[in-house]
N, C-alpha and C positions, 0 to 999 in steps of 0.2 A: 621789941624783939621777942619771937619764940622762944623759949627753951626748948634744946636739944639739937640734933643732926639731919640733916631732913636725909634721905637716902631714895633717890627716884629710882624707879627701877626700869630699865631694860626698854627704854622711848627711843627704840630704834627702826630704822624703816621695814625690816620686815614684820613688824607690827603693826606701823602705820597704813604701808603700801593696800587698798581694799584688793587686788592682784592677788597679794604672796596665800598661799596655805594656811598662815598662822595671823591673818588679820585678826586685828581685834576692832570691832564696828565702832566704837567710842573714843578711839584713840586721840580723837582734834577735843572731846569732853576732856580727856585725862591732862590731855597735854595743858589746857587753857588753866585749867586747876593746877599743874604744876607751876606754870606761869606766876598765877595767883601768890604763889606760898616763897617763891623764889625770895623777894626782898627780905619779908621777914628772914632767913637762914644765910644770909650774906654771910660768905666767910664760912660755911658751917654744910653745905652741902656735895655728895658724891652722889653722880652719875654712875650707873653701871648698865655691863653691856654681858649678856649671851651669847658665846661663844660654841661655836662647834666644837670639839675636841679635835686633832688632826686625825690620832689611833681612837675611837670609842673602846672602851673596853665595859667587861660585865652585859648588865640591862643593855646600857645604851648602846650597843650596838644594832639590838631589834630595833630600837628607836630610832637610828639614823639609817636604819631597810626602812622602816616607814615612809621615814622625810629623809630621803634622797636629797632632797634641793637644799636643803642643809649642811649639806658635807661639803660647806666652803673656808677655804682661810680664814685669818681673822682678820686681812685687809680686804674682804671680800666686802662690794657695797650695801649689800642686806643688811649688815652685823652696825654700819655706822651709826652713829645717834642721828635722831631725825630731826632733818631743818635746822629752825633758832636752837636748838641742843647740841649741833654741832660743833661748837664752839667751847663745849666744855672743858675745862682742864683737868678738873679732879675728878678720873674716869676711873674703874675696876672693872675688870673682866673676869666673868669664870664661865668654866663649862658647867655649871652645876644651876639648877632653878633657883637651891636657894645662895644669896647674895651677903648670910653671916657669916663672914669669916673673920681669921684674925686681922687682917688690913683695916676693915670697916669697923671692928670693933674698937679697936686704938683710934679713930677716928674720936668716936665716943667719947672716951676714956673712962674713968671708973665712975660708976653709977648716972652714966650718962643715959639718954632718950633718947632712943632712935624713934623719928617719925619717917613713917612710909609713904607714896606715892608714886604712881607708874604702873604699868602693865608686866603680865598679867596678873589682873584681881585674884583669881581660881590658881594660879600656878607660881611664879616664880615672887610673888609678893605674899604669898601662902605660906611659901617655905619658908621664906627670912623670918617672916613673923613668929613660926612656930620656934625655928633656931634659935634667934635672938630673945624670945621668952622663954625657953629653957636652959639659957645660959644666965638669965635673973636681969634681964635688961627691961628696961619699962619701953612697951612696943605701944605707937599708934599711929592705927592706919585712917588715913585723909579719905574715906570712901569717896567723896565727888572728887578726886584729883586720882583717881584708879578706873581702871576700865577692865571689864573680864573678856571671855572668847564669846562670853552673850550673854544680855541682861539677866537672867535667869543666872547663870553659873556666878555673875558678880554678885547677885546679891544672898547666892546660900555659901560663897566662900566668907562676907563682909559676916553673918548670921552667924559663922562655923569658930571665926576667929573673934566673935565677939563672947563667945562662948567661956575664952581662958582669959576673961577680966578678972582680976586687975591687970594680968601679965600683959593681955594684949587689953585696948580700949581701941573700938570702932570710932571715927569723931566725923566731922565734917571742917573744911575750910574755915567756915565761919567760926564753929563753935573752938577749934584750934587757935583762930587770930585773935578771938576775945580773950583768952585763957593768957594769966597775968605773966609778964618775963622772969628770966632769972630774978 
């Protein structure tokens, strides 16, 4: 068994979908890596999902003139988890990229480790990471179990966030499942 929380982030179909605006090309890469790390975090893992806001208010309202296609419910089918994730029980929603909040952090609990994986690389696994290492949480991101909006932008976010080691550490599937349990 891993140490720590695995937190996947935001494997929902409008990421998936190669159609929607906001595909990410890698998405069946991220997903089979999340697959991968699943066993290890039994018992230990939250899904989260992307959420439009109903009102945008501030920035995000330029942001939802942009992506129009966006400005749906949050029973809307873009928003749901993609496929085999469907199924998840322990889901979190925000309208916000990054995904550290107080919910996810009690997940953790005190000096707990949050490990990352999910879309997107460059954005909403960007945020959390930076969140959740300036609140003093040991962050590591699964690069092969991440996907960005294009190889190029995944691997100078993976570059960017590997930058604030210790806080965050860059790792791989592998070198995560070798790495000894509690």
């Amino acid at each position: 068994m891993t140490a720590g929380h695995l937190a996947v982030i935001d494997m929902q179909r409008v990421f998936a979908d190669p159609a929607s605006p906001w595909a990410t090309p890698r998405f069946a890469d991220a997903a089979a890596g999340v697959r991968t790390l699943l066993p290890a975090f039994a018992g230990r893992v939250t899904f989260t999902r992307f959420l439009a806001p109903e009102r945008p208010t501030g920035a995000w309202r330029a942001y939802y003139d942009r992506w129009p296609f966006a400005r749906r419910p949050p029973d809307a089918e873009l928003w749901d988890l993609d496929g085999e994730f469907a199924s998840q029980s322990d889901v979190l929603d925000t309208t916000t990229f990054g995904k550290w909040t107080p919910e996810l952090a009690a997940r953790l609990g005190p000096g707990g480790r949050l490990v990352l994986a999910g879309v997107s690389t460059d954005c909403c696994v960007l945020s959390t990471a930076l969140a959740a290492a300036d609140a003093g949480t040991e962050v590591l991101v699964v690069a092969d179990a991440c996907a960005g909006a294009d190889d190029d932008s995944h691997r100078k976010a993976l570059h960017l966030m590997d930058l604030y080691r210790p806080l965050i550490r860059v790792t791989t599937i592998a070198g995560l499942l070798a790495e000894p349990g509690p």
